[in-house]
C-alpha positions in Angstrom: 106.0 120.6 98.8 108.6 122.7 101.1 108.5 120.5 104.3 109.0 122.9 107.5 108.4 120.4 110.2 110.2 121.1 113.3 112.5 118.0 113.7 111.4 118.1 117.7 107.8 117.4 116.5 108.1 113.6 115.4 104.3 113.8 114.7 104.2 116.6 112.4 107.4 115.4 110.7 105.7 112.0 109.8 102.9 113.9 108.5 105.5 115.6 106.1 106.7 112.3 105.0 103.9 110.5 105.1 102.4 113.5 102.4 105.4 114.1 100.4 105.9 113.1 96.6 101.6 113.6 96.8 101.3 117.0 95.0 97.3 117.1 95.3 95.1 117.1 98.6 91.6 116.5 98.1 90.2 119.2 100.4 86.4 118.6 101.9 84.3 121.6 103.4 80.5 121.7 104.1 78.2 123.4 102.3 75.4 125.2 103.4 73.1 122.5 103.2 75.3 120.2 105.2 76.4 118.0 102.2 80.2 117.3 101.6 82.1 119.1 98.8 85.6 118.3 97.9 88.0 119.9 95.3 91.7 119.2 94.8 94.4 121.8 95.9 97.9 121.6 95.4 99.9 121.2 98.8 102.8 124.3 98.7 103.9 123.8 101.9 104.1 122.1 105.8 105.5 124.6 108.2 106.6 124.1 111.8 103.5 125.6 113.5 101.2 123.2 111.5 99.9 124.5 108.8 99.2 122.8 105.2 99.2 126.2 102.9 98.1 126.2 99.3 96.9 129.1 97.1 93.4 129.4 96.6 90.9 132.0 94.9 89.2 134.5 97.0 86.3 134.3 95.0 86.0 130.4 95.1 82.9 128.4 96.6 84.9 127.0 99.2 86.0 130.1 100.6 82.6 130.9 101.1 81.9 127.8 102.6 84.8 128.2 104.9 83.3 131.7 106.7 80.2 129.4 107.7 82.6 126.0 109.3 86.0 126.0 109.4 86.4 122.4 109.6 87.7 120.5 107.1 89.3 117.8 105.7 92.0 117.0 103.7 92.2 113.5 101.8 96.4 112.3 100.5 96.9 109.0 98.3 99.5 107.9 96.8 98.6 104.6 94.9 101.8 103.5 93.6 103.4 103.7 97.2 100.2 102.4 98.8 100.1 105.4 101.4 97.0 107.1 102.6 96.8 110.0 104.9 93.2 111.9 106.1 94.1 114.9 107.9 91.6 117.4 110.0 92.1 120.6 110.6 90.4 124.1 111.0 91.0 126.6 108.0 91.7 130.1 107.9 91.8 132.9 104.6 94.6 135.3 104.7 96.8 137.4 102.3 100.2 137.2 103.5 102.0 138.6 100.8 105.7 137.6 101.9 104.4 134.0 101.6 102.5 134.1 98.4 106.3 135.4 97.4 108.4 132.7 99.0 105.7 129.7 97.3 105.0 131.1 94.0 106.1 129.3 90.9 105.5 130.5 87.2 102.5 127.1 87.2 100.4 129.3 89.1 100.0 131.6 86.4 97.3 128.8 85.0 95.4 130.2 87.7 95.9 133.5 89.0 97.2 136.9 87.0 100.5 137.1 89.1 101.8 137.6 92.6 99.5 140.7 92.6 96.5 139.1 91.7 93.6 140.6 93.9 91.9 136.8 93.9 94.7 135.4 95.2 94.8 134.5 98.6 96.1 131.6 101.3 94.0 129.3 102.4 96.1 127.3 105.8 94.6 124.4 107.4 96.1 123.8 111.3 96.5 120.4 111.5 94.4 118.9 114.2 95.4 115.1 113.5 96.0 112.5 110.8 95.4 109.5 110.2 97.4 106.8 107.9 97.8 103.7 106.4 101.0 102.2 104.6 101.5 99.2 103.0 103.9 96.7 103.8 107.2 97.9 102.0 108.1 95.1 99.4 105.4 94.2 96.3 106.6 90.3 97.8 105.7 91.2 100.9 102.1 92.7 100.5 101.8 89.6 98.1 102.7 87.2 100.4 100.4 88.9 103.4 97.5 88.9 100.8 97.7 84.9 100.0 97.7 84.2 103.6 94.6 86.6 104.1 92.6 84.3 101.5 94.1 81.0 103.2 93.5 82.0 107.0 90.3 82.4 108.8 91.7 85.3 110.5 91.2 89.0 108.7 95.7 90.2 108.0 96.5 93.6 108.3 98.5 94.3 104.6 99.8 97.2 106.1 100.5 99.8 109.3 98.4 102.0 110.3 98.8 104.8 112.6 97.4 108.6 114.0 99.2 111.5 114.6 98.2 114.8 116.8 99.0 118.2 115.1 
């Protein structure tokens, strides 16, 4: 993922670090009977206005879903690290061509016919906040805060937690 982040935005540069190294999103829309639906996107890039961008097809469901609410969610986990990041946002469709040029890679062929391809399209989700949790940084560490969770009668945080405004 390119990480565009304007270094005067400590929020939005946490995000970035917080999310990179985690090449799929989960992304969650609403369909039009109000349930939950949520597909994985590659993350392509974080630029300095706010925007997660990925490649998506125009003729997808959850572009159609998207003209009905443009709220959504996007889910990032990163199990061997322990990091966790749930990001809101509001999503927008567009076809900007000098950025499908600047992102594209020859893996997107799997999905699309080329640059050109008439399905292809950029889906951005403005970042609205995030939320995250991390681990403690050491395997001893989180093992240690773990055994004195089941010997205290107190609940331990195994980690930091935090949330960020887009």
């Amino acid at each position: 993922m390119r990480n565009d982040a304007p270094h005067d935005d400590a929020d939005l540069r946490k995000l970035g670090e917080l999310i990179d190294g985690i090449e799929v999103a989960m992304l969650t829309t609403q369909a039009a009977d109000g349930s939950l639906v949520s597909r994985p996107l590659q993350t392509l890039k974080l630029t300095a206005e706010g925007d997660l961008v990925f490649f998506t097809a125009a003729d997808s469901a959850k572009v159609g879903q998207l003209t009905e609410d443009l709220d959504v969610n996007l889910a990032y986990a990163n199990q061997d690290d322990k990091r966790y990041v749930s990001v809101r946002g509001r999503a927008r469709i567009d076809r900007d061509q000098a950025l499908i040029e600047e992102l594209w890679s020859p893996a997107q062929n799997v999905f699309f016919s080329g640059k050109d391809d008439p399905n292809l399209t950029v889906l951005r989700v403005r970042v609205r906040d995030a939320m995250y949790w991390e681990s403690a940084d050491s395997f001893v560490e989180r093992a240690l805060d773990f055994a004195r969770g089941m010997w205290s009668e107190q609940p331990r945080d195994l980690g930091h937690k935090g949330h960020l405004h887009g």
